[in-house]
N, C-alpha and C positions, 0 to 999 in steps of 0.2 A: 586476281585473288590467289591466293599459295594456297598449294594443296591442303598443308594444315590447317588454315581457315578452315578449307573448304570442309575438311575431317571432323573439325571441333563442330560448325553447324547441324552437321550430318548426324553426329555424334548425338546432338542438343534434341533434333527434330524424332530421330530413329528409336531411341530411350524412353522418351515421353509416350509415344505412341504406342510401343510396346510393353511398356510397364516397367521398364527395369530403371527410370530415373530415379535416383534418390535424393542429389540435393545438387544446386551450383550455388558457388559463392564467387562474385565479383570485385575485386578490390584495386588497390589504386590507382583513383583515376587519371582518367588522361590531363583533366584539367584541374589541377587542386585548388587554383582559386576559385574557380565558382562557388554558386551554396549548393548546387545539388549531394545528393548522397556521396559518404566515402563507402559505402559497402552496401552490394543486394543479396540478401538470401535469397534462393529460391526452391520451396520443395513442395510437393505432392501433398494436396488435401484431399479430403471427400465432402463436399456440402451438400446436403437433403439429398445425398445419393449419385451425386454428379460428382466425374473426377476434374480438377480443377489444378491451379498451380500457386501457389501464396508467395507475394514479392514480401519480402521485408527491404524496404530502404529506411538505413540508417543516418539521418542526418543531425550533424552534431551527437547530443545523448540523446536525442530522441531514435523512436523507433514507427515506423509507418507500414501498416498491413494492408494488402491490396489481395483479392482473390481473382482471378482472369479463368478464361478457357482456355484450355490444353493450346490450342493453337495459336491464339494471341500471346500466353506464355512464350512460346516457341520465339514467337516473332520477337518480343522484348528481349529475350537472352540474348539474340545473335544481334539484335541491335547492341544490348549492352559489351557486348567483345569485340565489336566491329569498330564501334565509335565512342564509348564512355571509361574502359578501365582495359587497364593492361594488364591483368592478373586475373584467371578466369580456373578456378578448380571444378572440377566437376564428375560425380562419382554414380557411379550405376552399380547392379549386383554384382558384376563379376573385375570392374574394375573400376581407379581411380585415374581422371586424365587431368594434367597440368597445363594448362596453354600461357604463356607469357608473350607480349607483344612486346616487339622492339620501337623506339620513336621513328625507325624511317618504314614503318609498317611491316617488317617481319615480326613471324609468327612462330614459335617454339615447342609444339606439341609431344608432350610425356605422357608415357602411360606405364603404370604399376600395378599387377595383377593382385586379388585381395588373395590373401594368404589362408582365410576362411572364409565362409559363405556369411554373404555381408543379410544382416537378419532385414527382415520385410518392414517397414516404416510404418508405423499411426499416423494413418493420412486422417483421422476423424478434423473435423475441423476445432472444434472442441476436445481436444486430449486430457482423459483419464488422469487425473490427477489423487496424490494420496493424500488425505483428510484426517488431521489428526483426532476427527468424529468421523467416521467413515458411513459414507451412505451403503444400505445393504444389512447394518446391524443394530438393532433393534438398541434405540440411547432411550432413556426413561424421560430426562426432563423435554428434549425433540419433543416424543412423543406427547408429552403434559400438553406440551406449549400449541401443537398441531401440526408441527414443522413436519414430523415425520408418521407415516403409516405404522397399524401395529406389527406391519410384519419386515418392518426396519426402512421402510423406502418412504426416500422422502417425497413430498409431494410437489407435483409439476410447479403449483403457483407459488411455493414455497423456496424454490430454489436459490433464489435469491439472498432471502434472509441467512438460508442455510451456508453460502459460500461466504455470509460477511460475519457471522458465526465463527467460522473455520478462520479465516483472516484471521479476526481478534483474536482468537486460540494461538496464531504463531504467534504474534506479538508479546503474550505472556510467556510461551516456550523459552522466547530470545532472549529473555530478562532474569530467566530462572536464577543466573549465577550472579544474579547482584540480592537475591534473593538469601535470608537465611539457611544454611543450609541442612538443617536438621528441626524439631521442633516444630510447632503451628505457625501457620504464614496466617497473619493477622490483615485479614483486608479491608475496607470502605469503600461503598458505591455509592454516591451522591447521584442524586437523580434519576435512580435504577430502572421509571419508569418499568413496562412489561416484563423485565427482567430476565428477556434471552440468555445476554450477553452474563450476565450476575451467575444465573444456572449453569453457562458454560465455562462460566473461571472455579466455582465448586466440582464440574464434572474434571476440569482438567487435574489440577491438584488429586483429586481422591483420587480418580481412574486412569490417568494416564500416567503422572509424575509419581502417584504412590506415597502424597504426602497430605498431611494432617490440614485443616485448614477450619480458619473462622470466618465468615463473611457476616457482613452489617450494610442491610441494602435500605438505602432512605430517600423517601419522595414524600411531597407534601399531600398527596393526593390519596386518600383514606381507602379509595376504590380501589386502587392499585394495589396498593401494600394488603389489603384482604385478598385480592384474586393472588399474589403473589406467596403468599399465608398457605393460601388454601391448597396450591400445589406443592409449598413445603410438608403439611401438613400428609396430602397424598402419595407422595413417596418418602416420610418416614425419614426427611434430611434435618441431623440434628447438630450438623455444623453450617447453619445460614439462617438468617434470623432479618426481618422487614418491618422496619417502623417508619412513622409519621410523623417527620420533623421536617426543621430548616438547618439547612450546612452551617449556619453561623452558632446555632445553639447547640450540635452535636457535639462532643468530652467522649473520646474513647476511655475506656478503661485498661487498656493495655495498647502499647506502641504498633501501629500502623506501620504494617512492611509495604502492602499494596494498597495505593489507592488511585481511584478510577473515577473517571466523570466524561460521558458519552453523552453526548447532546445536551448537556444542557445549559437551557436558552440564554445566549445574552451574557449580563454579566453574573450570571450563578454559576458559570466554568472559571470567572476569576473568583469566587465566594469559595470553590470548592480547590484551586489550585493554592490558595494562598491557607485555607486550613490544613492543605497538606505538607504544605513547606514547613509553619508553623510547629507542625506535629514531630517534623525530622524525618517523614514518610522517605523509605530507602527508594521507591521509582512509583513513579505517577504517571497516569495515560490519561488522556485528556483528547475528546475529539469534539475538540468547540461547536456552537450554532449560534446560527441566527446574531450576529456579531454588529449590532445596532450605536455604541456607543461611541465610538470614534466616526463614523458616516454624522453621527446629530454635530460633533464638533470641529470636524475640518472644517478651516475656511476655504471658501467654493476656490475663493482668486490666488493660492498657493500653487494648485495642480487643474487648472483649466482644465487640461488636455483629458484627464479625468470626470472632473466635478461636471463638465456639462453635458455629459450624458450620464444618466440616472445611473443604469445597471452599472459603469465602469466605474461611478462613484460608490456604489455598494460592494462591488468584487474589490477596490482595489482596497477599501477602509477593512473589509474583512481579513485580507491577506498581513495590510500592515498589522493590526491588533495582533492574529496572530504570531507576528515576527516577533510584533513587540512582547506576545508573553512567553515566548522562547528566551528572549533576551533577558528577561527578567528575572525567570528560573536561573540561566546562567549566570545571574548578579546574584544569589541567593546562594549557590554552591550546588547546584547542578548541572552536570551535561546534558546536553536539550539537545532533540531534535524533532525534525516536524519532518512527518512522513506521509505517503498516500496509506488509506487505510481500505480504500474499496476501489471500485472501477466508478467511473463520475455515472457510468446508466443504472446503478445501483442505487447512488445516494447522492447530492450534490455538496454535501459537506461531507467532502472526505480524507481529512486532513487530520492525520492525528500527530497528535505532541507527545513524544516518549521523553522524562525527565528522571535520571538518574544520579542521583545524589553522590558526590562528589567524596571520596575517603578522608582529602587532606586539602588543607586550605588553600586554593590556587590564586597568589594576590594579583598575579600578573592577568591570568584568564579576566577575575571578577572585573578589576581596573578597564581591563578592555573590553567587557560589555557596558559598564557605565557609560564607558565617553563615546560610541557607539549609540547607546539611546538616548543621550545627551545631545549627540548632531543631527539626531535624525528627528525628535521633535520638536529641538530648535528650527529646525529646513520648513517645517509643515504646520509651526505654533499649534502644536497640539500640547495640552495642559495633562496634567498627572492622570492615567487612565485607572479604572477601579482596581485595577491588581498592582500598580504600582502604590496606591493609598492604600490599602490593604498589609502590604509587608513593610510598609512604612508605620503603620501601624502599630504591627507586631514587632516595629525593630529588626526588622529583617533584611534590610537594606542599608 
């Protein structure tokens, strides 16, 4: 073994052990055909108080997290520069080392002293994150809802809700500039159900963005829209307003910028997307459930490989519907996409649909989501699904 090896291990084992490791990165491998990883992070956590070492292997786009002990760490790095990648950076507090391997097994070790004092790492295994509702400060409808304590903290069983809260808060942030830019932002929530998420598209608008805002939250369920009522009523909010209707009978009285539908069930996310399109609503979010209606009308003998096992016939009929009502919006004169909206131990539908209404007529885009949903339910003899009947309806297709 070359001394540099021998340095770079030394290097690997001595840092860890003493605290001054701060991160290695491994890159291109020896064997680029394989499937394993093109790249391993490695840096310093704390779990329940134990210091620990987190691999990230990144294979393809995906990303894989592994927590180890200090010394199995140790062990995997010098195996990964021994025998997996020939690019191995690796930086401690007071310096950054470079090791390159040659194909006939030389070893190339640099080293660059930090020019400042390289600041101490958030080893939490859980890192601090900023919340555009921050935990710590006392939010009113949190509080209404139970989320959070009166003295701004939220609560342990509540965490949960609280980060998918936050999530959907970026999602609107990121949308802002398709958004009016002066003036009341006119929104609709079909299906508002508890109305977390309702309360926190009013907190963001008023208190974050600093802008005017009407909301129109509707569920059919008479209980809800009274407890929803009654929290408006307790904090004195005179821009959000909860009735008891059905998506197909609701008539805004003024043009719908935002509109929203989060869970709900079945085909009332296509009842609720296709009154949005309808309307000429500027961006729609939409985080489908319970997606029943394509699984009743596949036939089983198209996708065997699927259909004969239950669960892979229900994930995979979920997944097509909602391609299919991606593709649909984009045949309507919107830019669609479907995004992750939670972590799957949160929620197991967590798939949301951002549809953003298009300025100028794109014949070419429209053209080529038609004949795109044109092959694909010709391949699977799937028949018109409720949202393509819908803006067929409406002429919107």
């Amino acid at each position: 073994m070359s001394s540099a090896k021998e340095k770079l291990y030394l290097l690997m084992s001595e840092s860890v052990l003493d605290g001054t490791f701060r991160k290695a990165v491994f890159s291109k491998p020896v064997n680029k055909a394989a499937e394993g990883p093109i790249r391993i992070d490695v840096r310093p956590v704390t779990v329940k108080g134990l210091r620990k070492l987190q691999l990230t292997r990144r294979i393809g786009t995906q990303e894989r997290h592994e927590n180890v002990d200090a010394a199995d760490g140790v062990a995997q790095m010098q195996r990964f520069a021994e025998f997996k990648f020939r690019d191995v950076h690796l930086t401690t507090s007071d310096a950054e080392w470079s090791a390159r391997h040659g194909k006939k097994g030389t070893c190339k070790l640099t080293k660059r002293e930090m020019t400042a004092d390289y600041s101490v790492p958030n080893t939490s295994h859980n890192r601090d994150r900023k919340y555009l509702i921050p935990d710590g400060e006392p939010c009113p409808f949190l509080m209404a809802t139970g989320i959070m304590s009166s003295n701004g903290r939220v609560r342990a069983q509540q965490y949960a809700k609280f980060r998918q809260i936050n999530r959907y808060v970026e999602f609107i942030r990121d949308v802002v500039d398709h958004l009016p830019g002066d003036g009341t932002v006119n929104v609709v929530d079909f299906g508002c159900g508890k109305s977390y998420l309702t309360f926190a598209t009013q907190y963001f608008f008023r208190h974050v963005s600093g802008r005017d805002v009407h909301i129109t939250g509707l569920d059919r369920r008479q209980d809800v829209v009274d407890t929803c009522s009654n929290i408006v009523q307790q904090l004195k909010l005179d821009d959000i307003q909860f009735r008891v209707g059905d998506i197909a009978d609701f008539q805004p009285a003024e043009h719908i910028h935002l509109a929203i539908s989060l869970h709900a069930c079945d085909t009332a996310t296509d009842d609720a997307l296709a009154a949005a399109v309808s309307w000429g609503t500027d961006v729609i979010l939409a985080v489908p459930c319970c997606q029943h209606e394509l699984a009743a009308q596949l036939q089983k003998d198209r996708q065997p490989l699927f259909s004969d096992h239950g669960i892979l016939h229900e994930k995979f009929s979920s997944l097509a519907t909602d391609a299919m009502r991606a593709n649909l919006l984009d045949c309507a004169g919107y830019n669609t996409r479907v995004m992750e909206f939670i972590d799957m131990e949160h929620t197991a539908k967590n798939l949301l649909i951002r549809a953003l209404k298009r300025t100028n007529s794109d014949i070419a885009t429209t053209g080529r989501s038609r004949e795109q949903m044109q092959a694909f339910c010709q391949q699977l003899a799937i028949p018109p699904l409720r949202l393509q009947q819908k803006l067929e309806e409406y002429e919107l297709l």
